[in-house]
gemmi code that builds the backbone of each chain (N, CA, C; Angstrom):
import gemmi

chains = {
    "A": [
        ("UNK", (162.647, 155.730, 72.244), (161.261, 155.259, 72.345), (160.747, 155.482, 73.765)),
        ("UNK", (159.561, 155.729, 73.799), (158.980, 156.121, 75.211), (157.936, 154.748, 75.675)),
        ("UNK", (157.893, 154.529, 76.503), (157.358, 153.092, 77.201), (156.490, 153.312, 78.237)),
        ("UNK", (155.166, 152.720, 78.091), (153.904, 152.879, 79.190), (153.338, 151.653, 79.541)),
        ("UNK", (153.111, 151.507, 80.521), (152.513, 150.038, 80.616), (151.010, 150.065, 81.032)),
        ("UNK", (150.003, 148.777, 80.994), (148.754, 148.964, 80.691), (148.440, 147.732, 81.158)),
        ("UNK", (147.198, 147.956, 82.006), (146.750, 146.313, 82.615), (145.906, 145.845, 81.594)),
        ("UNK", (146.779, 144.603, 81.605), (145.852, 143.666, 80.554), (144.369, 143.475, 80.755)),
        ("UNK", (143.668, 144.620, 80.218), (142.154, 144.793, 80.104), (141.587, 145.823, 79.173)),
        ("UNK", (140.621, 145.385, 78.531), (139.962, 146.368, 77.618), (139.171, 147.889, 78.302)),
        ("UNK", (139.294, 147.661, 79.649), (139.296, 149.010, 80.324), (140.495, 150.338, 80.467)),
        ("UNK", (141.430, 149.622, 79.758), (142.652, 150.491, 79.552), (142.740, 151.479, 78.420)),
        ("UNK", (141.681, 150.920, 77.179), (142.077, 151.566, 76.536), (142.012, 152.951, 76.295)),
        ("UNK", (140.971, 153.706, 77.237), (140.667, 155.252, 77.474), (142.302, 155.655, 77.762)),
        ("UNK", (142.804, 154.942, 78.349), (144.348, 155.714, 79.335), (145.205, 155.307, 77.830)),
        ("UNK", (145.016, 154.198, 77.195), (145.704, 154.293, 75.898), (145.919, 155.230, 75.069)),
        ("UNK", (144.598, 155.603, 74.510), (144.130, 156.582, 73.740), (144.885, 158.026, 73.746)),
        ("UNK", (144.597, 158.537, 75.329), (145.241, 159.031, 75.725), (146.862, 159.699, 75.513)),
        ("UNK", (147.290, 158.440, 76.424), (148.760, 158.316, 75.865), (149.529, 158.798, 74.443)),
        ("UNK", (148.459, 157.869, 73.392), (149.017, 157.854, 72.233), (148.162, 159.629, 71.741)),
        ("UNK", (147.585, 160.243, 71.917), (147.530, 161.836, 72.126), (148.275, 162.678, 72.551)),
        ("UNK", (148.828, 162.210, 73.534), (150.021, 163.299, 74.406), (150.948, 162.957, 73.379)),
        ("UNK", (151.425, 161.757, 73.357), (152.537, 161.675, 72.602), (152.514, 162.278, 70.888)),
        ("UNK", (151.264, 162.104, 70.156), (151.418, 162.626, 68.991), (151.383, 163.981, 69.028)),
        ("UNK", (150.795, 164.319, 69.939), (150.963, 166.677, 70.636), (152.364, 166.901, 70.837)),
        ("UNK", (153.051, 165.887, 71.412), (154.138, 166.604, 71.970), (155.372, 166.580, 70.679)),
        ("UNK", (154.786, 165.891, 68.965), (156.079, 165.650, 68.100), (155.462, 166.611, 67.391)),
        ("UNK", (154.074, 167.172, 67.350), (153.557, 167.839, 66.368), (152.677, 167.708, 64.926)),
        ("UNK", (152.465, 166.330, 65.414), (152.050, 165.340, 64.442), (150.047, 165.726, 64.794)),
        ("UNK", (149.893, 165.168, 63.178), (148.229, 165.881, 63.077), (147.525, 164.973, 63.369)),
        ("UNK", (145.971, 165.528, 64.560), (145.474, 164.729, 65.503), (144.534, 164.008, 64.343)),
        ("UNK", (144.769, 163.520, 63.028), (144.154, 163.077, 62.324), (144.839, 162.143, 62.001)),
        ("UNK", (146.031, 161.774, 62.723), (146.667, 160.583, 62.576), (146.023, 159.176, 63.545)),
        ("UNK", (145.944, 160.081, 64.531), (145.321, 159.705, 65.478), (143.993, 158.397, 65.538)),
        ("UNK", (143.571, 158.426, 64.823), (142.452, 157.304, 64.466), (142.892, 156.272, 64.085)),
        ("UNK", (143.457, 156.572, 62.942), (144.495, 155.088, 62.338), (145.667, 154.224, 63.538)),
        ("UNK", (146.109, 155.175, 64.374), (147.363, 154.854, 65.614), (146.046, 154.194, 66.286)),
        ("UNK", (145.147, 154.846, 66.666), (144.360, 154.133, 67.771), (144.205, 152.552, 67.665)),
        ("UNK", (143.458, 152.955, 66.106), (143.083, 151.528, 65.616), (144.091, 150.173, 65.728)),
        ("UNK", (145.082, 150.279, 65.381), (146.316, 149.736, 65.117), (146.061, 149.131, 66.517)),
        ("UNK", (146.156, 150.094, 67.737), (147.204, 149.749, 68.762), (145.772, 148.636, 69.564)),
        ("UNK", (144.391, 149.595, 69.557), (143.653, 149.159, 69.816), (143.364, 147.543, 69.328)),
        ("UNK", (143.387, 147.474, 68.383), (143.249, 146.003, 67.531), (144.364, 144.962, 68.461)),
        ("UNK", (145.337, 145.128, 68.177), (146.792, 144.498, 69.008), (146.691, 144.482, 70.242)),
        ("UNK", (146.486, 145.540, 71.153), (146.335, 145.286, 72.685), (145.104, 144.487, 72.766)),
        ("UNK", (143.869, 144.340, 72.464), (142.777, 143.541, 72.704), (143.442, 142.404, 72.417)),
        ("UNK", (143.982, 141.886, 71.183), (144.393, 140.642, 71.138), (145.180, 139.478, 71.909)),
        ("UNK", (146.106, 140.970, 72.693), (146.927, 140.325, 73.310), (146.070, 140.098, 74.630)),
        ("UNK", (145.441, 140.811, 75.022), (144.149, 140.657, 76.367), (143.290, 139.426, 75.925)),
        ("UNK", (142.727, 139.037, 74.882), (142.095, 138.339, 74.688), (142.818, 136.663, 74.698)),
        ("UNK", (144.161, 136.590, 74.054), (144.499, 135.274, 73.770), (146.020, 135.148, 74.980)),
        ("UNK", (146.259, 136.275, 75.444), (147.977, 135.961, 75.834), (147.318, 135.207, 77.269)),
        ("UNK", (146.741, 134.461, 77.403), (146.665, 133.373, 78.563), (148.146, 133.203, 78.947)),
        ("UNK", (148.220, 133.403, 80.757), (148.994, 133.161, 81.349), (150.335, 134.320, 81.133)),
        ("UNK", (149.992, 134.922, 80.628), (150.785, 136.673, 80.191), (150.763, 137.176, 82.022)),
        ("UNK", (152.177, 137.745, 81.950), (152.154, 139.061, 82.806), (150.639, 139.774, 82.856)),
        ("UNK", (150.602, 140.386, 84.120), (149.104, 141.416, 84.414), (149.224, 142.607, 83.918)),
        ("UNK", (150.543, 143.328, 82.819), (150.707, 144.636, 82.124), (151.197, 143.765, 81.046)),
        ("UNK", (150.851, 145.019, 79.728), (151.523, 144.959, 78.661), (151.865, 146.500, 78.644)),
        ("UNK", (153.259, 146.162, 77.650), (154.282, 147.694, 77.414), (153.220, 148.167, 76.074)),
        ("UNK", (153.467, 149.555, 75.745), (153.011, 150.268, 74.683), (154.547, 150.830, 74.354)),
        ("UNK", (155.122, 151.146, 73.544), (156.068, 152.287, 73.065), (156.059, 152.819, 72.368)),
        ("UNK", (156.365, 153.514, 71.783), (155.719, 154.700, 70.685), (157.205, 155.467, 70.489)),
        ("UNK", (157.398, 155.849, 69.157), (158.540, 156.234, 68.348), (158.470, 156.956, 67.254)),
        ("UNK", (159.013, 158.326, 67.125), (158.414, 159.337, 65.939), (159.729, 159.352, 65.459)),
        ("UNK", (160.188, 158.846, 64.069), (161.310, 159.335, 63.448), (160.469, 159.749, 62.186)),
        ("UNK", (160.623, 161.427, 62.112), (159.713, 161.251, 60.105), (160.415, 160.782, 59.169)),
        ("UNK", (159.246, 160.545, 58.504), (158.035, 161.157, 58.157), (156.986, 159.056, 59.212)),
        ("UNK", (157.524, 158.841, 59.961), (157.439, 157.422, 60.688), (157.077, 157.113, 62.057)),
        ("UNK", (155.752, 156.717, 62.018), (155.682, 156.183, 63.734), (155.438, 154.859, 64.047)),
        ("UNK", (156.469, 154.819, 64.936), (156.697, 153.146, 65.331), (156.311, 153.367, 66.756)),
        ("UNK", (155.286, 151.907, 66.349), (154.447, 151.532, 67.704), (154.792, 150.122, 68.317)),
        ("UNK", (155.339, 149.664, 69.564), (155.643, 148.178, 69.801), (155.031, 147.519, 71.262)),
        ("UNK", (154.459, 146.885, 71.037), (154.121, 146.142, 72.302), (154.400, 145.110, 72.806)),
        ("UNK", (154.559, 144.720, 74.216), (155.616, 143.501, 74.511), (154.673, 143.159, 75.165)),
        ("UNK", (154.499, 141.639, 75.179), (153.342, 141.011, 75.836), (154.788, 139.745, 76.886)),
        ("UNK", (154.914, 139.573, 78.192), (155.700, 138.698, 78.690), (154.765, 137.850, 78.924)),
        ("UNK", (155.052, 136.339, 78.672), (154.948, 135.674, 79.328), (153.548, 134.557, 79.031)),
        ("UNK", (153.001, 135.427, 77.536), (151.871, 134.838, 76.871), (152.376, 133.612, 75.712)),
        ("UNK", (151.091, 132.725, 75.550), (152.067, 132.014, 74.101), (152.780, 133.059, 73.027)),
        ("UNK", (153.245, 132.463, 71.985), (153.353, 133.022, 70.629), (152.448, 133.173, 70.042)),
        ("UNK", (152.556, 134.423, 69.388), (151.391, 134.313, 68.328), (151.708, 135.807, 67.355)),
        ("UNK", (152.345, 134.907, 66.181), (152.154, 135.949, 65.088), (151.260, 136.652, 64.024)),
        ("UNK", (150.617, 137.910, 64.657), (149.738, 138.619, 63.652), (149.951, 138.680, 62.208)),
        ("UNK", (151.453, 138.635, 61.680), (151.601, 138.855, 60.612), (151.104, 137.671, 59.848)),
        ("UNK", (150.796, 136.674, 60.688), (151.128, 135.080, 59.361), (149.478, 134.387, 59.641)),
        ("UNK", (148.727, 135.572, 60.415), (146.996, 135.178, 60.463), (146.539, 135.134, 59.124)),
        ("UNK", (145.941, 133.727, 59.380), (144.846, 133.921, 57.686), (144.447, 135.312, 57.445)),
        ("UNK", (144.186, 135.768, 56.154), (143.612, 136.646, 55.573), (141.959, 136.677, 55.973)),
        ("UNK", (141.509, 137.829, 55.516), (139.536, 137.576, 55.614), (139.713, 137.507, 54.342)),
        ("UNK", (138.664, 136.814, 53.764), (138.054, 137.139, 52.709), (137.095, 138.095, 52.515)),
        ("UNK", (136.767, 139.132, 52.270), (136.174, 140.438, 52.011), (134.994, 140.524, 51.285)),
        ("UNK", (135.418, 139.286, 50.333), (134.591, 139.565, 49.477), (133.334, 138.225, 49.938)),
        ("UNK", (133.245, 137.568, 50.793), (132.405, 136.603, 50.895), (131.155, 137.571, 51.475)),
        ("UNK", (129.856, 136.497, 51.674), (128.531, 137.174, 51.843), (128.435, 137.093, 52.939)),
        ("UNK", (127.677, 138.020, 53.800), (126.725, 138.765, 54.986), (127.389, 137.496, 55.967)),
        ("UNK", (126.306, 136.614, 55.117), (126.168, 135.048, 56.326), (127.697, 134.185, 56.649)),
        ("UNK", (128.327, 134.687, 56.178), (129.436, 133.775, 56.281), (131.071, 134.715, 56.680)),
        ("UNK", (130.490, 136.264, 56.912), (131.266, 136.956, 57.668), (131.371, 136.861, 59.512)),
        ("UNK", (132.322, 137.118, 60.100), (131.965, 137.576, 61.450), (133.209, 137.719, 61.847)),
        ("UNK", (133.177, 138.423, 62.808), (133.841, 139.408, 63.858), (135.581, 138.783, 63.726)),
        ("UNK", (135.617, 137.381, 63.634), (137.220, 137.247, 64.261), (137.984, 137.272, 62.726)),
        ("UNK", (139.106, 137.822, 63.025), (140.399, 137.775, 62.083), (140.490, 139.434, 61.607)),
        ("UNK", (139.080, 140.268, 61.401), (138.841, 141.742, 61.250), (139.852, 142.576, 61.980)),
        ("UNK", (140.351, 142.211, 63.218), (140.921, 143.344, 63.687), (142.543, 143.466, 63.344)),
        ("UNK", (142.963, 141.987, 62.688), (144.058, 142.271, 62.326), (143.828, 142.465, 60.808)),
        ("UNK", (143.182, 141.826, 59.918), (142.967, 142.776, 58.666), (143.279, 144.277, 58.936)),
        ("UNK", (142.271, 144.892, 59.413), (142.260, 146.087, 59.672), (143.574, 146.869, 59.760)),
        ("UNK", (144.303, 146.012, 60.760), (146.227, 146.525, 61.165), (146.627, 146.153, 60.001)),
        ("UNK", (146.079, 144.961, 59.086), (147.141, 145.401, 57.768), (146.987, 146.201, 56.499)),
        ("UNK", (145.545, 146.413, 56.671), (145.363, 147.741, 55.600), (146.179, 149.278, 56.121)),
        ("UNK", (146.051, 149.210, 57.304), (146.508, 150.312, 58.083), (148.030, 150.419, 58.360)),
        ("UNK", (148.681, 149.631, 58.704), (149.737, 150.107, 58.626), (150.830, 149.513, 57.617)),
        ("UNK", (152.068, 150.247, 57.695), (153.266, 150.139, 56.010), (153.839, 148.492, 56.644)),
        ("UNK", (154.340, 148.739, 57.797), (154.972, 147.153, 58.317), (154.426, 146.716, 59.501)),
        ("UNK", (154.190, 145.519, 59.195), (154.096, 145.143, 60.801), (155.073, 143.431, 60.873)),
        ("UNK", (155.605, 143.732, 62.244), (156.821, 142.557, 62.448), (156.513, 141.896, 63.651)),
        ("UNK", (157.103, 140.474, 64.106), (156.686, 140.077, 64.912), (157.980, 139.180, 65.305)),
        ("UNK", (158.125, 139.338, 66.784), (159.372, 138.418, 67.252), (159.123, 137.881, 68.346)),
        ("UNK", (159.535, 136.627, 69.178), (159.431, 135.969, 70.151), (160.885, 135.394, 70.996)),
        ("UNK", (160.953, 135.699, 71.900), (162.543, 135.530, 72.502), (162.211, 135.461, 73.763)),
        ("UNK", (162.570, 134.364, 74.424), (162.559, 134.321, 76.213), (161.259, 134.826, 76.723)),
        ("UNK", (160.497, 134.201, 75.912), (159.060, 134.152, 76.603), (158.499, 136.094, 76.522)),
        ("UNK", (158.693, 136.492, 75.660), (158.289, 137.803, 75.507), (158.165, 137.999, 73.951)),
        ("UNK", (156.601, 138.282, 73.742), (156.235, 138.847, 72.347), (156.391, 139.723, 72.365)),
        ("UNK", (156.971, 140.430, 70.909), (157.020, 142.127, 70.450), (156.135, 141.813, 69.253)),
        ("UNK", (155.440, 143.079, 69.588), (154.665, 143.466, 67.886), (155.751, 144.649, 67.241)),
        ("UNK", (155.861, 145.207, 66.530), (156.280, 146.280, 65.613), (155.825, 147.175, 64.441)),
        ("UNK", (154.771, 147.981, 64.765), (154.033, 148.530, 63.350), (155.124, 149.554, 62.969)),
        ("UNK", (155.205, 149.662, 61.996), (155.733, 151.153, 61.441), (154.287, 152.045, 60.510)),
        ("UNK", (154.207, 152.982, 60.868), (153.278, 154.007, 59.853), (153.439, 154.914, 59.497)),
        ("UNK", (153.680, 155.582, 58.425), (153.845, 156.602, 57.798), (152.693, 157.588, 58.384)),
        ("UNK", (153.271, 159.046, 58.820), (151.675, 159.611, 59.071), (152.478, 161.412, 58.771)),
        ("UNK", (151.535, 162.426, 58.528), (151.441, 163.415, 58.300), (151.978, 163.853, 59.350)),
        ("UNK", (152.720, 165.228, 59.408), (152.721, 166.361, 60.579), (151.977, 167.533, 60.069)),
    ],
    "B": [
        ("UNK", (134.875, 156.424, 75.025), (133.589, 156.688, 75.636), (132.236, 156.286, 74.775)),
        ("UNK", (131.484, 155.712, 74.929), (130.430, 155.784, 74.472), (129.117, 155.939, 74.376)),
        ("UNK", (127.969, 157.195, 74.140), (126.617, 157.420, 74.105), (125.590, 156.894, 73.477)),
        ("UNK", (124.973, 155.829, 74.067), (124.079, 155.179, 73.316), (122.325, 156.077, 73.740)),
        ("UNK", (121.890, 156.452, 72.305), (120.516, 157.192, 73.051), (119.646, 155.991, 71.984)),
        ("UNK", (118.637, 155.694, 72.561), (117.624, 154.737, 71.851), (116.078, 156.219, 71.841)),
        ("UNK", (116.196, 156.317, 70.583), (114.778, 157.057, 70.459), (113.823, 156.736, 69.953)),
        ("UNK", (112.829, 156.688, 69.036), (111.529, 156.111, 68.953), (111.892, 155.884, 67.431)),
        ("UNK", (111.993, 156.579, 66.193), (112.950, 156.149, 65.098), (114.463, 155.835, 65.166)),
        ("UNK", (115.076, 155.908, 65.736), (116.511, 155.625, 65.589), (117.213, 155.246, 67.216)),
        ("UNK", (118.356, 154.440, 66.467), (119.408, 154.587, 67.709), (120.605, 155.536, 67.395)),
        ("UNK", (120.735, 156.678, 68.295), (121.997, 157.291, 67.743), (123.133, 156.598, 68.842)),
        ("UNK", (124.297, 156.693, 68.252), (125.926, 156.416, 68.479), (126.752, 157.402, 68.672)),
        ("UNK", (127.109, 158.073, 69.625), (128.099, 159.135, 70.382), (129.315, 159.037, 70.577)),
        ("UNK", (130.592, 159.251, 70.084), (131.598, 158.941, 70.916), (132.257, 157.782, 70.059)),
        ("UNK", (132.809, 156.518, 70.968), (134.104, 155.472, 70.089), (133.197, 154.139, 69.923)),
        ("UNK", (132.998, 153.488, 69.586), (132.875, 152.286, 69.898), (134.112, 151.413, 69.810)),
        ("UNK", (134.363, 150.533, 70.711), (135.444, 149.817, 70.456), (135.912, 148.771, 71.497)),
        ("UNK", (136.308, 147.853, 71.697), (136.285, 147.010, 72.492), (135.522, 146.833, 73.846)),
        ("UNK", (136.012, 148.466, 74.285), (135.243, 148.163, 75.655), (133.962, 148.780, 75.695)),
        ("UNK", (133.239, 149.377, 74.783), (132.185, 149.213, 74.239), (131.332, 148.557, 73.923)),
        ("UNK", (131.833, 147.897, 73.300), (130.871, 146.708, 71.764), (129.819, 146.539, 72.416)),
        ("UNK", (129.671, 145.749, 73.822), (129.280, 144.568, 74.476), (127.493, 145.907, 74.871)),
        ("UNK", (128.046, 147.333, 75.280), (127.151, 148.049, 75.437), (126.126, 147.941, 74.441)),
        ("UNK", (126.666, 148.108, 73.275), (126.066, 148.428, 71.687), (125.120, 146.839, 71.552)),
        ("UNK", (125.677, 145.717, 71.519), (125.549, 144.600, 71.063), (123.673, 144.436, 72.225)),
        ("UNK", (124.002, 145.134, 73.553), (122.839, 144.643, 74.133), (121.664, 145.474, 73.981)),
        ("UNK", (121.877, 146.946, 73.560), (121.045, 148.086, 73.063), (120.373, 147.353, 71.857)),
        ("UNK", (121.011, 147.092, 70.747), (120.413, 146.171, 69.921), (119.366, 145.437, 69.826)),
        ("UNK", (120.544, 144.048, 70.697), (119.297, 143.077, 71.157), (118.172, 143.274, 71.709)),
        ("UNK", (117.898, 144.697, 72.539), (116.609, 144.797, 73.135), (115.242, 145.398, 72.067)),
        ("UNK", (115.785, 145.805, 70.723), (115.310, 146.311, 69.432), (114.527, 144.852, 69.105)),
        ("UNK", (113.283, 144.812, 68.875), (112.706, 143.685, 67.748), (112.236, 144.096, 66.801)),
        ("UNK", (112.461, 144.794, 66.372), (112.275, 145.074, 64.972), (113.130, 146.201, 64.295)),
        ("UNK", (112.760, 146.568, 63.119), (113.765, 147.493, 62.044), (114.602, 147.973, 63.322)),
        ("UNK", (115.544, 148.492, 62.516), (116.842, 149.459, 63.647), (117.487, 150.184, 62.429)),
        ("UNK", (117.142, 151.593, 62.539), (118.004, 152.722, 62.067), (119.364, 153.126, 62.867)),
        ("UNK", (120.027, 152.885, 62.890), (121.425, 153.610, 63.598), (122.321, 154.128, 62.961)),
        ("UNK", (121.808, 155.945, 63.843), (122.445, 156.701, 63.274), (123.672, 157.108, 63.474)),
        ("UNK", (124.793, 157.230, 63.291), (126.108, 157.667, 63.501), (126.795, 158.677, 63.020)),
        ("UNK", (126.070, 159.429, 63.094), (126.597, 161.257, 62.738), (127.546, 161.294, 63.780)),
        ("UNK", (127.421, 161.299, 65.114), (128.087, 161.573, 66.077), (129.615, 160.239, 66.586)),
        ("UNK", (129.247, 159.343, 65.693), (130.044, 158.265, 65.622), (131.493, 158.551, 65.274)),
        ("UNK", (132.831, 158.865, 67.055), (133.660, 159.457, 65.939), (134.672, 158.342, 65.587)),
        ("UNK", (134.569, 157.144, 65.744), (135.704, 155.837, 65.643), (135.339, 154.554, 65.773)),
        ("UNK", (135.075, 153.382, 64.961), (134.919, 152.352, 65.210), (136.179, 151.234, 65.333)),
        ("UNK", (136.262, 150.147, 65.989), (137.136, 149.188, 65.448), (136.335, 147.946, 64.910)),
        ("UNK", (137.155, 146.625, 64.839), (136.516, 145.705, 64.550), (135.550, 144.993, 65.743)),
        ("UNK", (135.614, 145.149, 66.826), (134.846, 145.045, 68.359), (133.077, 145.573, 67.652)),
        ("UNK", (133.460, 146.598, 67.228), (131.948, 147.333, 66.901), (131.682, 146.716, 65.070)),
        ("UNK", (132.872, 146.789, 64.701), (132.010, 145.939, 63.231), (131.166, 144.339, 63.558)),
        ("UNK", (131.833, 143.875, 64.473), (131.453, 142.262, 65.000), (130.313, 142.619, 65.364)),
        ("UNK", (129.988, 143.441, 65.993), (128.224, 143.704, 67.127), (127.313, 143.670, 65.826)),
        ("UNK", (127.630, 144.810, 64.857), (126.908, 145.077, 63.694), (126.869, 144.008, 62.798)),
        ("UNK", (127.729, 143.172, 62.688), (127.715, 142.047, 61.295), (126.763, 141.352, 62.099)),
        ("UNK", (126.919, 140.969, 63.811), (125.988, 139.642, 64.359), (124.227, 140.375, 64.392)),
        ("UNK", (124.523, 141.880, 64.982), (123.095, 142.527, 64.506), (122.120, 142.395, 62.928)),
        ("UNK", (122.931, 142.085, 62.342), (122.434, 142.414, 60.988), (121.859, 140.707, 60.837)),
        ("UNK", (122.581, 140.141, 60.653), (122.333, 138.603, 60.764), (120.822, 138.314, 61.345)),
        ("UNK", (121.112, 138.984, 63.100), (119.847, 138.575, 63.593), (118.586, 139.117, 63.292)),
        ("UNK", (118.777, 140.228, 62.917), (117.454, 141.019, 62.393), (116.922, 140.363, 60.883)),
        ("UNK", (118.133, 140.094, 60.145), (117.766, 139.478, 58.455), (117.176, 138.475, 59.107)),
        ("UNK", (117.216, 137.451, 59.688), (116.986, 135.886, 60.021), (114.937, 136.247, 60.747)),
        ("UNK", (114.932, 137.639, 61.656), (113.359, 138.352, 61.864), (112.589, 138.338, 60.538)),
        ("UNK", (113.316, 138.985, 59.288), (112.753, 139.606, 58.212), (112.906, 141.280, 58.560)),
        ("UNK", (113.795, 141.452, 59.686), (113.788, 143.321, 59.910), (115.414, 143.746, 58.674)),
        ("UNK", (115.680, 144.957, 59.100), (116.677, 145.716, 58.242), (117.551, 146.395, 59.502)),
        ("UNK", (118.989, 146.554, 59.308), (119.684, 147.007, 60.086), (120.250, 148.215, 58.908)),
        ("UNK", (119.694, 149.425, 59.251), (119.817, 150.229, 58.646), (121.004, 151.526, 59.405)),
        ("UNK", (122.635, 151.846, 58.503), (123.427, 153.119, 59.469), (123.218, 154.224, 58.372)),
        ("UNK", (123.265, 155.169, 59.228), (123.164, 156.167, 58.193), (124.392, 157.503, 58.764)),
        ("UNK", (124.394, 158.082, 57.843), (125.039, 159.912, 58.603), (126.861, 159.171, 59.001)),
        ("UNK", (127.172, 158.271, 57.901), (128.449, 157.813, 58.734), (129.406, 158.901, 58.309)),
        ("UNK", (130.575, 159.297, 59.219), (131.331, 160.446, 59.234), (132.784, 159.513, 57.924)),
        ("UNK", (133.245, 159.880, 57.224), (134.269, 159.437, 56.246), (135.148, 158.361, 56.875)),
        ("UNK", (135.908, 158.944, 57.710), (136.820, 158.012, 58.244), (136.273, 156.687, 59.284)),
        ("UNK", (134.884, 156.869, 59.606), (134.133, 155.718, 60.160), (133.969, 154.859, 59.255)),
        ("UNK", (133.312, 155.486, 57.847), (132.942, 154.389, 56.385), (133.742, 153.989, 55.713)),
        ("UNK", (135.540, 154.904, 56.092), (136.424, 154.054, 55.295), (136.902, 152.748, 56.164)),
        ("UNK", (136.463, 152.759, 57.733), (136.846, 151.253, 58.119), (135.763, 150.278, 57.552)),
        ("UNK", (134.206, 150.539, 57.934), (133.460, 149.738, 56.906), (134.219, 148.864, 55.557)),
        ("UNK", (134.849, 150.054, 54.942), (135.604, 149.384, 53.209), (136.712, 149.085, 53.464)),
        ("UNK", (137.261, 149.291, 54.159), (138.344, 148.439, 54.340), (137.845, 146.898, 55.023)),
        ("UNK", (136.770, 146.403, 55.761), (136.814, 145.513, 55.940), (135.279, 144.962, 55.065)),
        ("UNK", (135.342, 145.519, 53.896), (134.501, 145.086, 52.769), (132.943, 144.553, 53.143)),
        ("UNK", (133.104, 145.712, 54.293), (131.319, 145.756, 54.854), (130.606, 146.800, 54.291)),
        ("UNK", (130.864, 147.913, 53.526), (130.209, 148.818, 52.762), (129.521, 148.649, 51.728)),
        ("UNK", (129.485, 147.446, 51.103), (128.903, 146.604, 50.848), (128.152, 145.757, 50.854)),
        ("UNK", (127.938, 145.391, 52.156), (127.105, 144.227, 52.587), (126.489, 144.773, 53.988)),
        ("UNK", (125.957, 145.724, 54.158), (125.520, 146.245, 55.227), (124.740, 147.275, 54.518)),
        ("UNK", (123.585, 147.706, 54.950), (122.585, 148.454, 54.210), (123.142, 150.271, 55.174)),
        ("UNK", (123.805, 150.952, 53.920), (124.294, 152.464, 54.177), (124.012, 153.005, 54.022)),
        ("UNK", (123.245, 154.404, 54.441), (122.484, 155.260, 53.292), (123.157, 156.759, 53.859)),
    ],
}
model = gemmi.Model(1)
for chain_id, residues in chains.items():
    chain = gemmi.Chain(chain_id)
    for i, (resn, *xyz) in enumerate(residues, 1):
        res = gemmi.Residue()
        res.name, res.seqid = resn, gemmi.SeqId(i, " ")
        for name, pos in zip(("N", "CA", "C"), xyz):
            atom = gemmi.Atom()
            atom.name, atom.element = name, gemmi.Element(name[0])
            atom.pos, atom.b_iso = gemmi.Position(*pos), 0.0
            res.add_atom(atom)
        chain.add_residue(res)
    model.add_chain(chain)
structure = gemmi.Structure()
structure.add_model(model)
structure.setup_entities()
């Protein structure tokens, strides 16, 4: 697995983006994967910027191509816990007025990706997506 | 990156919207009082950062009596829309 680190800010995510480009060029993997990885990682790093109060000033990215499989993990030190996997659901189907913005971005990571895992040990969160994606 | 052009019928959308965005989009908006066409031909990625601007846009314009109208959305922009069961409840054309 290859490991980058990223200041906890939503100004990072251009150098994210990035990253997760070089790395899908360099396995050969199609830049049409690319949107769905963004999304994923994008959704998760904001979160962790948004809620990991009292977190380290970087979070790790890592990134992992075994096919037909890309595993993405991020380590947040030093923030509370907080598991994405066990967030209420949205309801989808409710009306206009009674939608808004919070809980969407992890929906989103779970339409999008096959697994996502979550562990907490000595004051350090890992996320874990796995996604199936094309070469 | 993101290109916001405000023209006399429409707002077009350039580029990502997405977290470090939104906040651009959300105030382009607000300076709109009335109808808002936004077009997103050129729209190549949204996340949920930019669905939030649009669900609170839409709200505030319904609550005017205006329409928050997107149009020209590129496939993989409108399949995040349906996946978060806003293709539906957001006026698409």
């Amino acid at each position: 697995m290859v490991e980058r680190r990223f200041p906890r800010t939503s100004a990072s995510l251009e150098a994210i983006y990035a990253y997760v480009r070089e790395f899908l060029a360099s396995h050969g993997i199609q830049e049409e994967a690319a949107f769905d990885v963004d999304l994923i990682v994008e959704e998760l790093f904001t979160n962790m910027v948004k809620y990991g109060v009292g977190g380290q000033p970087e979070i790790t990215i890592g990134l992992e191509w075994k096919a037909p499989s890309l595993t993405l993990r991020l380590e947040d030190f030093g923030a509370p816990p907080f598991d994405p996997a066990q967030a209420p659901a949205v309801d989808v189907n409710r009306p206009i007025e009674e939608r808004r913005a919070g809980g969407l971005g992890l929906h989103l990571v779970r339409r999008m990706a096959d697994r996502l895992e979550y562990a907490y040990e000595d004051g350090r969160s890992r996320i874990t997506v796995t996604k199936r994606v094309g070469t | 990156m993101l290109e916001i052009r405000t023209l006399p019928d429409r707002i077009q959308l350039a580029g990502r919207l997405d977290a470090a965005e939104a906040d651009h989009v959300d105030r382009a908006l607000k300076a709109v009082t009335g109808p808002v066409l936004l077009d997103c031909a050129e729209l190549d990625y949204i996340s949920s950062a930019g669905l939030g601007v649009l669900i609170e846009a839409h709200k505030r314009l319904a609550a005017a009596g205006h329409a928050l109208t997107l149009t020209n959305l590129v496939p993989r922009v409108r399949n995040v829309f349906g996946y978060a069961g806003l293709d539906r409840l957001l006026k698409i054309v």
